[in-house]
C-alpha positions in Angstrom: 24.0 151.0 245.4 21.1 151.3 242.9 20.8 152.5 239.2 18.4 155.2 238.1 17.6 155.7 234.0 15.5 158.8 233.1 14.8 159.1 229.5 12.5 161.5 226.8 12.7 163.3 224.0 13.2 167.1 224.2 12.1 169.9 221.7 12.3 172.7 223.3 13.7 174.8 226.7 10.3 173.4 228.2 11.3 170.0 227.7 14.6 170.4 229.4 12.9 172.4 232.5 11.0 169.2 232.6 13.4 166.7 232.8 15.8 168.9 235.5 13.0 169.0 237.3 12.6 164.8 237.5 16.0 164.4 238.1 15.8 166.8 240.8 12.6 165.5 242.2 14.4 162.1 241.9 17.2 163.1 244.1 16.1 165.5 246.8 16.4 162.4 249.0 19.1 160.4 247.7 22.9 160.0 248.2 23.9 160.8 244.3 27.2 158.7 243.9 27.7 159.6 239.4 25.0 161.3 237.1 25.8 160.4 233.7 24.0 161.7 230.5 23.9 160.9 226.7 22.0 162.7 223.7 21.4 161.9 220.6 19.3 163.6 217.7 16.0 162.0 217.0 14.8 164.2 214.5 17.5 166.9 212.9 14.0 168.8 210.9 12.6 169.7 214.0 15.5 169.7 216.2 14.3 166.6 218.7 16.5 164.9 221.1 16.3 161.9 222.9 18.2 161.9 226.2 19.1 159.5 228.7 20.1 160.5 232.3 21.5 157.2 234.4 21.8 158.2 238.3 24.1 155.7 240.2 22.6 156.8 243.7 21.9 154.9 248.0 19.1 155.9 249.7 19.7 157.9 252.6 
C-alpha cells in the first residue's frame, strides 16, 4: 500500500479542472483503495483555497 498527497491552491473553475485532472492522471493505472480531501481558505479577499488530496492506492 502506498500514500499519495496532491496539494495547490485554487482560484478559480480552472484550478479545479487542473487538479481533477492530476488526480486522474495519477490514478489511471492504480488500484485506488481511499481518496481523501481537505480545504481550507487561504485568502477569503480573493477567494483562494488551498487543497490537499491524499490517495491511499497499489500499483496494479
Amino acid at each position: 500500500m502506498k500514500v499519495k498527497i496532491l496539494k495547490g491552491l485554487m482560484t478559480k473553475a480552472r484550478d479545479t479542472n487542473n487538479i481533477e485532472n492530476q488526480i486522474n492522471d495519477f490514478i489511471k493505472s492504480k488500484k485506488v483503495i481511499d481518496i481523501k480531501h481537505s480545504m481550507c481558505v487561504a485568502n477569503e479577499t480573493t477567494h483562494m483555497y488551498f487543497i490537499v488530496v491524499t490517495i491511499l492506492y497499489e500499483d496494479e
